[in-house]
TIMARNU-487391 format. One line per field, with one value per residue (C-alpha): residue number from 1; residue in three letters; x, y, z. Coordinates in nm, 4 decimals, decimal comma. Example, Ala and Ser with C-alpha at 12.3 -4.5 7.8 and 13.67 -1.06 7.14 Angstrom:
resi	(1	2)
resn	(Ala	Ser)
u	(1,2300	1,3670)
v	(-0,4500	-0,1060)
w	(0,7800	0,7140)
//
This chain:
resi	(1	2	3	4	5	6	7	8	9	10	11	12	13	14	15	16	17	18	19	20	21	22	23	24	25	26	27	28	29	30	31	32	33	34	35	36	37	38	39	40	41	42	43	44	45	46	47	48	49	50	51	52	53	54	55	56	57	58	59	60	61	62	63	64	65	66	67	68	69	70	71	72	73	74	75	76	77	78	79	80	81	82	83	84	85	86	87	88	89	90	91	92	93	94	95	96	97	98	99	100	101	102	103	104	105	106	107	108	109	110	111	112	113	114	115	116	117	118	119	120	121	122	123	124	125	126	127	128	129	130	131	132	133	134	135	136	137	138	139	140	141	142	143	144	145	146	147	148	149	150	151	152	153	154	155	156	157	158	159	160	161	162	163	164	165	166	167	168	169	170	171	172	173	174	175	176	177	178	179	180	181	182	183	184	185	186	187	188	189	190	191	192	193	194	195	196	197	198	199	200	201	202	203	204	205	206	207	208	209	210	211	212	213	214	215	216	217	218	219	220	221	222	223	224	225	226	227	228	229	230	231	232	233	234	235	236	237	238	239	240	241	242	243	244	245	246	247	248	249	250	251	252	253	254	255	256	257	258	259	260	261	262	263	264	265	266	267	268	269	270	271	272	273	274	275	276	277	278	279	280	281	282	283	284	285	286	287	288	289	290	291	292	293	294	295	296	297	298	299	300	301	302	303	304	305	306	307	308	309	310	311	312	313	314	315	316	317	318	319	320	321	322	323	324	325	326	327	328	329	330	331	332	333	334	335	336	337	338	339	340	341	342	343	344	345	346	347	348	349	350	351	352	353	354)
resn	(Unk	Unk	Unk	Unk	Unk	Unk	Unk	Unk	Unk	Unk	Unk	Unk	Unk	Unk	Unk	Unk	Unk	Unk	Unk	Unk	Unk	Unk	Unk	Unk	Unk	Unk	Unk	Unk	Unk	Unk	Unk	Unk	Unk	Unk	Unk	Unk	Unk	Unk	Unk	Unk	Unk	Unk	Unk	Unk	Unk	Unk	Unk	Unk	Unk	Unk	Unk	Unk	Unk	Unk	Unk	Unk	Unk	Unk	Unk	Unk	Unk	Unk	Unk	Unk	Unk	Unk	Unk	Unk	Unk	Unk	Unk	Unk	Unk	Unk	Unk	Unk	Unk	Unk	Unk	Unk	Unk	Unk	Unk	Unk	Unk	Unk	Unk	Unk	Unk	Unk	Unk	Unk	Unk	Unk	Unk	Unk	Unk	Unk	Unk	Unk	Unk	Unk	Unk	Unk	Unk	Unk	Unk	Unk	Unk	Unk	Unk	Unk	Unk	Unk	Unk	Unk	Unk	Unk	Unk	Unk	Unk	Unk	Unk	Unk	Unk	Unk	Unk	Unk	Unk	Unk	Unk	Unk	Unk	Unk	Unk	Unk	Unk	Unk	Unk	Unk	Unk	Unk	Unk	Unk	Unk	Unk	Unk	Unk	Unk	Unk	Unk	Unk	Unk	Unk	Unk	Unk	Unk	Unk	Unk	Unk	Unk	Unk	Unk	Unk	Unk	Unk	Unk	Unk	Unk	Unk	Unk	Unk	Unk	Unk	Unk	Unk	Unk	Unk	Unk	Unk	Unk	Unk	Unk	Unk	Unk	Unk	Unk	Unk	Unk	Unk	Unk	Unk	Unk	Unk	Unk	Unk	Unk	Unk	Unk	Unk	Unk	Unk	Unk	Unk	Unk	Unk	Unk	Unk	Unk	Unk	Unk	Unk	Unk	Unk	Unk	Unk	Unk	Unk	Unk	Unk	Unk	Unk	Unk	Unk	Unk	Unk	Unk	Unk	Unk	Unk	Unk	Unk	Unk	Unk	Unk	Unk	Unk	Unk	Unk	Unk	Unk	Unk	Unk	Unk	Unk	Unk	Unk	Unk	Unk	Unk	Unk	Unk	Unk	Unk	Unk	Unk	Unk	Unk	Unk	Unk	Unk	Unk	Unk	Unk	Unk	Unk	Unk	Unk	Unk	Unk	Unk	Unk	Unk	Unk	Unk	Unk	Unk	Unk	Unk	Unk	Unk	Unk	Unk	Unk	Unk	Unk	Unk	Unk	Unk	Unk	Unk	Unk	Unk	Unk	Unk	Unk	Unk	Unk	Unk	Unk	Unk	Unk	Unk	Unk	Unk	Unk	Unk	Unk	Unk	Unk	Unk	Unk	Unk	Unk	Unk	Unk	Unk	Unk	Unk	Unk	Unk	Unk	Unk	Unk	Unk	Unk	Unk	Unk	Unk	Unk	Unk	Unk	Unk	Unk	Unk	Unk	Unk	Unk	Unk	Unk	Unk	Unk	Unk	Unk	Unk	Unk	Unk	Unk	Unk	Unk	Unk	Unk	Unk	Unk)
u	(-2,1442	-1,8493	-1,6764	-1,3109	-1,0420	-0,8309	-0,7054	-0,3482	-0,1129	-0,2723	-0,2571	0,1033	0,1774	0,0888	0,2739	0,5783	0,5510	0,4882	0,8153	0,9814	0,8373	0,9193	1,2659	1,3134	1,1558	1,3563	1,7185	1,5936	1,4623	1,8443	1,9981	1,7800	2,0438	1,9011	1,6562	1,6688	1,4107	1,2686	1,3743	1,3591	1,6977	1,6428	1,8923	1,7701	1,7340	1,6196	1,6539	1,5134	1,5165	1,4436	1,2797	1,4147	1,2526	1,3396	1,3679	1,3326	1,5337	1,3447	1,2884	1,2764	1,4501	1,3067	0,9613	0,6627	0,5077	0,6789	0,4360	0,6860	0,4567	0,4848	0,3848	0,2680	0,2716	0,1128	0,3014	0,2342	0,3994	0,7306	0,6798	0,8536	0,4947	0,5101	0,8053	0,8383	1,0380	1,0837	0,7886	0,5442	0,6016	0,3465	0,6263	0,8021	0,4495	0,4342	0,8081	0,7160	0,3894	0,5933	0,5875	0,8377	0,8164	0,9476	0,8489	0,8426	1,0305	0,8802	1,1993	1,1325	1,0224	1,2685	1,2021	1,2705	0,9567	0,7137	0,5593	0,5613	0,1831	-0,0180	0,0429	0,4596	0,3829	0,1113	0,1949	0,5670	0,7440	0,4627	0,4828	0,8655	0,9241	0,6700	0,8235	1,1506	0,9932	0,8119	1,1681	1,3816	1,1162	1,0694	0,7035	0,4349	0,2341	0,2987	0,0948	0,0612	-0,0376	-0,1788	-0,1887	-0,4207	-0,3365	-0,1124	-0,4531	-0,6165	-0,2804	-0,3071	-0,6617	-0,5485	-0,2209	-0,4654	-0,7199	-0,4839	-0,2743	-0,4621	-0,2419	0,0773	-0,1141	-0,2311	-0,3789	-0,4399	-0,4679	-0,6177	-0,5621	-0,7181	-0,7845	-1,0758	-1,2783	-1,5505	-1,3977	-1,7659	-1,9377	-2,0938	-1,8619	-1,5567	-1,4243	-1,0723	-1,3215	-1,5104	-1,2393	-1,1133	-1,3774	-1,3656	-1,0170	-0,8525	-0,6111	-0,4731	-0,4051	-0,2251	-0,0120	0,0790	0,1792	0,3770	0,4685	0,5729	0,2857	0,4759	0,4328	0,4514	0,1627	-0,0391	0,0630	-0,0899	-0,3350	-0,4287	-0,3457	-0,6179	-0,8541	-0,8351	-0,6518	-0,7162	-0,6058	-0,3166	-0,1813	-0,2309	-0,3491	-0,0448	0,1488	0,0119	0,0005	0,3772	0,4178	0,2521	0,4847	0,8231	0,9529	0,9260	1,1916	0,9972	0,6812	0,9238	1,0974	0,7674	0,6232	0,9711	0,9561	0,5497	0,7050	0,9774	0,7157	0,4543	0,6607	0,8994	0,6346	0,7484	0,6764	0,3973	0,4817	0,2752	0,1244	0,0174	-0,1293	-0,3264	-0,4521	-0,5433	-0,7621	-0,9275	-1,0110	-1,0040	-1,2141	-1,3487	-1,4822	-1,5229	-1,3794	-1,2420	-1,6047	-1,7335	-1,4708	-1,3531	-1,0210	-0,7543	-0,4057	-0,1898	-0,4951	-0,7105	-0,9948	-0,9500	-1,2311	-1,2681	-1,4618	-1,1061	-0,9803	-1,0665	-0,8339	-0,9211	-0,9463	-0,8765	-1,0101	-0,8816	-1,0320	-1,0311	-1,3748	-1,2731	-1,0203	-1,1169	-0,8825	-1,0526	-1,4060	-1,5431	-1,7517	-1,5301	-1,3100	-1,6344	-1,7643	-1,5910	-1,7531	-1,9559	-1,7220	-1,4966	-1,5335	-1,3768	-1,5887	-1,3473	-1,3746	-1,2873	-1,3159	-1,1499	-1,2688	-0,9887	-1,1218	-0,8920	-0,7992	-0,5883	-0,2212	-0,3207	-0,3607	-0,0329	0,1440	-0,1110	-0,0486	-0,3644	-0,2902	0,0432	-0,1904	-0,4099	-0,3958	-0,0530	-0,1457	-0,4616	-0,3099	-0,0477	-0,3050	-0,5387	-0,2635	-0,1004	-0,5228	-0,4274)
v	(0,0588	0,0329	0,4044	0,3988	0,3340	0,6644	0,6092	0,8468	0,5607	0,3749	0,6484	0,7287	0,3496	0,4008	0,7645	0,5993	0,2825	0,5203	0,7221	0,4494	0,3173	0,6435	0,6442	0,2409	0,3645	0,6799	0,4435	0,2240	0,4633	0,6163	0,3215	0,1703	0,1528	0,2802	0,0643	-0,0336	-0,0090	-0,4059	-0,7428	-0,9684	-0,9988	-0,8556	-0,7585	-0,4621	-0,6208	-0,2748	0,0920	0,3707	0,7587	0,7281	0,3343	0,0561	-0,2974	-0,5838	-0,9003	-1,0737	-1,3933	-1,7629	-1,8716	-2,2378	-2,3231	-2,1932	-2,0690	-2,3141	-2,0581	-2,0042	-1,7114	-1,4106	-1,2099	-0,7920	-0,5718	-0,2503	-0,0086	0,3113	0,6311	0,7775	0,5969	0,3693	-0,0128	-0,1654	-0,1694	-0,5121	-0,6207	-0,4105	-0,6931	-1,0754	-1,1629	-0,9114	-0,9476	-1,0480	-1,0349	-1,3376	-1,5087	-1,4950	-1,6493	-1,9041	-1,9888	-2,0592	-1,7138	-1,5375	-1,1546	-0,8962	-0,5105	-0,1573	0,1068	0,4297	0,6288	0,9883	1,1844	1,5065	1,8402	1,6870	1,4693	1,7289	1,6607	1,3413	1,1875	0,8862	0,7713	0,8292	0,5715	0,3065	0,2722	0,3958	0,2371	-0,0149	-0,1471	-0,1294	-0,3546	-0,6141	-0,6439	-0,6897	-0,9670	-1,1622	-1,1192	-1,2931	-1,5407	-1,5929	-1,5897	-1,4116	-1,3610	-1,1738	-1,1974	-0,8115	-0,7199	-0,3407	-0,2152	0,0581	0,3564	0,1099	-0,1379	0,1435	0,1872	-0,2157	-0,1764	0,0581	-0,0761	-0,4674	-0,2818	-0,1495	-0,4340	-0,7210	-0,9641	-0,9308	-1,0276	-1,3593	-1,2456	-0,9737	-0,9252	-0,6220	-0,5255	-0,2138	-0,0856	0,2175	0,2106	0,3941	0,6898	0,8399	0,6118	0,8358	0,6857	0,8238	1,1050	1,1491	1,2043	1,4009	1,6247	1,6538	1,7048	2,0784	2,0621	2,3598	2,1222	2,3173	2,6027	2,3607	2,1922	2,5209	2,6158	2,3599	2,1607	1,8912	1,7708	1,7818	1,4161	1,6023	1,7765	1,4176	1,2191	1,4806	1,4815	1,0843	1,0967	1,4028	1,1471	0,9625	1,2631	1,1228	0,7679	0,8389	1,1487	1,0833	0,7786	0,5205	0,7726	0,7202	0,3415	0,3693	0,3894	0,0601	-0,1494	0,0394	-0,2581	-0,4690	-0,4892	-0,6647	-0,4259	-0,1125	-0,2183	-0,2920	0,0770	0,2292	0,0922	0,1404	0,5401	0,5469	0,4039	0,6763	0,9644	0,8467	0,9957	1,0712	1,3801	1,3362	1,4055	1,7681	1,6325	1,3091	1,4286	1,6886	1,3760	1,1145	1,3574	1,4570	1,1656	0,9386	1,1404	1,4740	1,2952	0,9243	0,8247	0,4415	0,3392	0,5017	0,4408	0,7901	0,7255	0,8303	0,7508	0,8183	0,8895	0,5893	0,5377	0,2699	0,0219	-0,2554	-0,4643	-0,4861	-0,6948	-1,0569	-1,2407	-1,4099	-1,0914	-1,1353	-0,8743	-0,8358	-0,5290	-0,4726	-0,4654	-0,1642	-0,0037	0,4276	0,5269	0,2687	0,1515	-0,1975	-0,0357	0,1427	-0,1621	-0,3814	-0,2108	-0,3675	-0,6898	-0,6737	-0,3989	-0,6369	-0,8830	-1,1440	-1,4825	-1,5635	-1,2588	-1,3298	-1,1460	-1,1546	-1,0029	-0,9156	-0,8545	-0,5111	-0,1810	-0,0382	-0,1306	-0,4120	-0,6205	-0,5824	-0,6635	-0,7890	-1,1769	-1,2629	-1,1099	-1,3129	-1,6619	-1,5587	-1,2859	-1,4204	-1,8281	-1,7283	-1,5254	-1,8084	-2,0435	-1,8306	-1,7995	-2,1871	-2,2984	-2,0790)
w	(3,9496	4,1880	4,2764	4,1037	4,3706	4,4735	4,7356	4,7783	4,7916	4,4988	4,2829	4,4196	4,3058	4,0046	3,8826	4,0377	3,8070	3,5208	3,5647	3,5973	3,2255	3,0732	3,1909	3,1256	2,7709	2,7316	2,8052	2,5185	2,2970	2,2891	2,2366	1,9725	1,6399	1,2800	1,1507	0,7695	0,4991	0,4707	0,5768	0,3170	0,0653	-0,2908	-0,5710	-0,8275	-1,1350	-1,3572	-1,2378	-1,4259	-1,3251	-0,9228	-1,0486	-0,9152	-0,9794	-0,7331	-0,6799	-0,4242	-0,3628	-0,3226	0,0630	-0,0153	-0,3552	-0,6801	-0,6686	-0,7434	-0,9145	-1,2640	-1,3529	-1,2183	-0,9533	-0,9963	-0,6909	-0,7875	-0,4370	-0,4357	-0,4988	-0,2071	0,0446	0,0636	-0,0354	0,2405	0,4420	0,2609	0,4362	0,7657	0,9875	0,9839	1,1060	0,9283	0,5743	0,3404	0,0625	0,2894	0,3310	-0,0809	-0,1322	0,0819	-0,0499	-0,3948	-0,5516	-0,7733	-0,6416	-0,7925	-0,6865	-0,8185	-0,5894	-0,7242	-0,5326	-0,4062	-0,7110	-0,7578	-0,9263	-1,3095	-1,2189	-1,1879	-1,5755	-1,5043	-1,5569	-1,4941	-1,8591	-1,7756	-1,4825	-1,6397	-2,0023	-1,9548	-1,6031	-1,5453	-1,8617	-1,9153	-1,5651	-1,6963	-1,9734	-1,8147	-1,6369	-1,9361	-2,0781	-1,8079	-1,7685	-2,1044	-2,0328	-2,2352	-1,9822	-1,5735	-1,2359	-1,1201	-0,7735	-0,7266	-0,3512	-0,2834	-0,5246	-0,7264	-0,7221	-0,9372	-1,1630	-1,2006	-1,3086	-1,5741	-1,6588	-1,6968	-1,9214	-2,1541	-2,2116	-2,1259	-2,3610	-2,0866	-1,7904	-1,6198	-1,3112	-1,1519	-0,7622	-0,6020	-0,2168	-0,0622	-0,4012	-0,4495	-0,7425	-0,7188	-0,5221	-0,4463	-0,1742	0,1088	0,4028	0,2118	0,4093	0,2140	-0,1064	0,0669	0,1522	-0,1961	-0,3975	-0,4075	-0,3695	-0,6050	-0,7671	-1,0461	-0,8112	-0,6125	-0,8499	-1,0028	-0,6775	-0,5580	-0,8646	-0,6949	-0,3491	-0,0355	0,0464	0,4658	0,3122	0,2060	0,5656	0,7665	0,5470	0,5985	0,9810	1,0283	0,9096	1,2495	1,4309	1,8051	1,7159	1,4979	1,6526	2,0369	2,1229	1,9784	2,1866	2,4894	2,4441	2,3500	2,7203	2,7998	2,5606	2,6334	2,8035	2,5423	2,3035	2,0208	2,0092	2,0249	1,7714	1,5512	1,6980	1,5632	1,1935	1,1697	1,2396	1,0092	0,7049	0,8339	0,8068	0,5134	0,2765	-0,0906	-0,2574	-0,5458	-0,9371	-1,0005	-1,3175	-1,1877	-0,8441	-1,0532	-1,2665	-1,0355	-0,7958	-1,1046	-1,3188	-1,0127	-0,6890	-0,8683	-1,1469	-1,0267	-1,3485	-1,2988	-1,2285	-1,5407	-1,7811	-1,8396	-1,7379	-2,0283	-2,0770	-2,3810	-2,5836	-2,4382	-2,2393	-1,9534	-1,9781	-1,6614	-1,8757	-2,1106	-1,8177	-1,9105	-1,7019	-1,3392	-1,0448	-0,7003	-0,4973	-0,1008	0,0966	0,4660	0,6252	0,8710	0,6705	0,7055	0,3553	0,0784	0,2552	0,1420	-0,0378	-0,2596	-0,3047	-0,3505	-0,6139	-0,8809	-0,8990	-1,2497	-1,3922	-1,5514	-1,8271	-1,6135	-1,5812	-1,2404	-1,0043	-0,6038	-0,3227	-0,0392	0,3310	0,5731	0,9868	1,0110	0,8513	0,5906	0,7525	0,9360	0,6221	0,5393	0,9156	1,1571	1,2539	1,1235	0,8030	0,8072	0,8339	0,6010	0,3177	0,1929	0,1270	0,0382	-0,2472	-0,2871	-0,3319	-0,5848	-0,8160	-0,7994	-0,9082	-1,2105)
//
C-alpha cells in the first residue's frame, strides 16, 4: 500500500481550493431566492379543516387512465417529497404515464386537532376525498396510493370499504412493525406514550425529525454537510440539496390522539399484521382487501425494512398481489433518477392492465 502524498504544497493546494469552494458556495448560498413547495401545477378541488385535496393538471391531454388516482402521504411529513423539482417528481412521471392524480395535503395540524384520531383521518377525511373523487368522476370505484405511514392508513381505509376501491398501491409501507432489523420499533416499544401525549397534546413534529435523522446520525447530520462542499459549484445539485432541506425540516406537528393510536395499535402491539386494528368500532382485516395490490419497497430503505413492507404477501384476500423491489432507500424512491425511469411507469403500467 502506497504512503498518502503530504507533501506541504499539495496539501496547501488543496485548503486553498477549499476556501475558495466555501466562499464560491457561501456567494450562492445568499443569493439563492425562496424555493416553493412542489413543481407540478394543481388547483384544490376540496379543503376541509387544515385538508386540502388536489389536483393535479394533465401533462399530455386528458389522462388515459379514467380510474381517478388518490395519493395518500403520511402525516408526518409534507407531500411535496412527491414532487420536489421538475425533474424529480414521481407525481409528473404518473401524469405522464396517463394517470389522473389527485392528493391529500394533511396541512399542519393546530391545537383544535389534538382529539383528532385515526378513525377522524381513515373513515372521516380519507373517505370524504374519495368520495369527492368517485363523485366528479362519476365513477364507483377510485385507485388509492398509500406512501409509507399513509400505505398503512390505505390498508385500513381498503379493508373497511373495499366496495370504493379498484386498486390499491403500496410504497414504503410497514406492516408488520416487529421485524428484528427495525430500529425505529425498537426504539418505541417502551415508549411512555400516554405520558407523552398528555404532555404535549399535540407531538412536536421537531421532536419526530430528530427523531428519524438519529437513526443514521453520522450520515444525516454530518456527512451531506460535508459533501455540500463538493457540489457548491453546481447550481443544479444546490438547488436539489436546498429543497431535500426545506422537506426535511418542514415537519408537521402530529394530532395527540392519533400519535397515541398509531404507536400503539401499530408498533407496541403489532396490530396491522394481526388484525387488531380498530376504527370507529371495527376491526381492520387485510384479508377484507379483495382487490389487485401492488406492493413497492426499497431494498435498503433503514425507516420501513423489506421485511416489514414484505410481509404482507398472504395477508390479503387478493388473488393479484405484486411486488415491486426498488435498488435504494426510503427517499430515494421518491427522487433518485432511477426511481424517475422506473417506479412511476411501472405503476402507470400496473394500473392501465387493470
Amino acid at each position: 500500500m502506497a504512503p498518502p502524498d503530504l507533501k506541504p504544497e499539495k496539501l496547501i493546494e488543496e485548503l486553498a481550493d477549499y476556501c475558495r469552494k466555501l466562499q464560491t458556495g457561501a456567494e450562492r448560498l445568499c443569493a439563492t431566492e425562496e424555493r416553493g413547495m412542489g413543481a407540478s401545477p394543481r388547483e384544490a378541488i376540496y379543503r376541509e379543516d387544515n385538508l386540502t385535496l388536489y389536483r393535479y393538471l394533465p401533462a399530455n391531454g386528458a389522462p388515459s387512465n379514467p380510474v381517478p388516482l388518490l395519493i395518500v402521504y403520511a402525516l408526518v411529513n409534507r407531500p411535496y417529497m412527491a414532487d420536489l423539482q421538475a425533474d424529480r417528481s414521481m407525481i409528473r412521471k404518473l401524469l405522464e404515464a396517463g394517470q389522473a392524480v389527485y392528493l391529500i395535503d394533511w396541512g399542519y395540524p393546530d391545537s383544535v386537532d389534538r382529539f383528532l384520531t385515526l378513525d377522524d383521518y381513515v373513515n372521516g377525511y380519507i373517505d370524504r376525498c374519495v368520495d369527492q373523487l368517485r363523485e366528479r368522476h362519476g365513477a364507483a370505484q377510485v385507485n388509492l396510493l398509500g406512501i409509507c405511514q399513509g400505505g398503512a392508513m390505505s390498508l385500513c381505509y381498503t379493508a373497511l370499504h373495499q366496495a370504493k376501491i379498484r386498486n390499491l398501491v403500496t410504497m414504503v409501507t410497514p406492516v408488520d412493525f416487529q421485524t428484528p432489523d427495525n430500529m425505529l420499533s425498537a426504539w418505541v416499544q417502551h415508549l411512555d406514550v400516554d405520558l407523552l401525549v398528555d404532555v404535549q397534546g399535540n407531538i412536536p413534529g421537531e421532536f419526530l425529525n430528530w427523531t428519524f435523522m438519529a437513526l443514521k446520525p453520522f450520515t444525516l447530520t454530518g456527512q451531506k454537510y460535508l459533501h455540500l462542499v463538493d457540489i457548491l459549484e453546481d447550481d443544479a445539485q444546490v438547488e436539489t440539496f436546498l429543497r431535500m432541506e426545506q422537506w426535511i425540516f418542514d415537519s408537521p406537528d402530529q394530532a395527540g390522539e392519533t400519535f397515541r393510536q398509531f404507536i400503539k395499535q401499530f408498533y407496541q402491539q403489532n396490530g396491522l399484521i394481526k388484525g387488531e386494528v380498530v376504527l370507529g368500532g371495527r376491526n381492520v382485516k387485510l384479508e377484507a382487501i379483495t382487490c389487485p395490490v401492488l406492493n413497492i419497497y426499497g431494498e435498503q430503505d433503514h425507516l420501513v425494512p423489506p421485511a416489514a413492507s414484505r410481509a404482507l404477501q398472504g395477508l390479503t384476500g387478493s388473488r393479484d398481489y405484486t411486488e415491486l423491489a426498488f435498488p435504494g432507500g426510503h427517499i430515494g424512491i421518491y427522487v433518485s433518477g432511477k426511481a424517475q425511469a422506473l417506479v412511476p411507469p411501472a405503476i402507470g403500467q400496473w394500473l392501465d392492465e387493470r
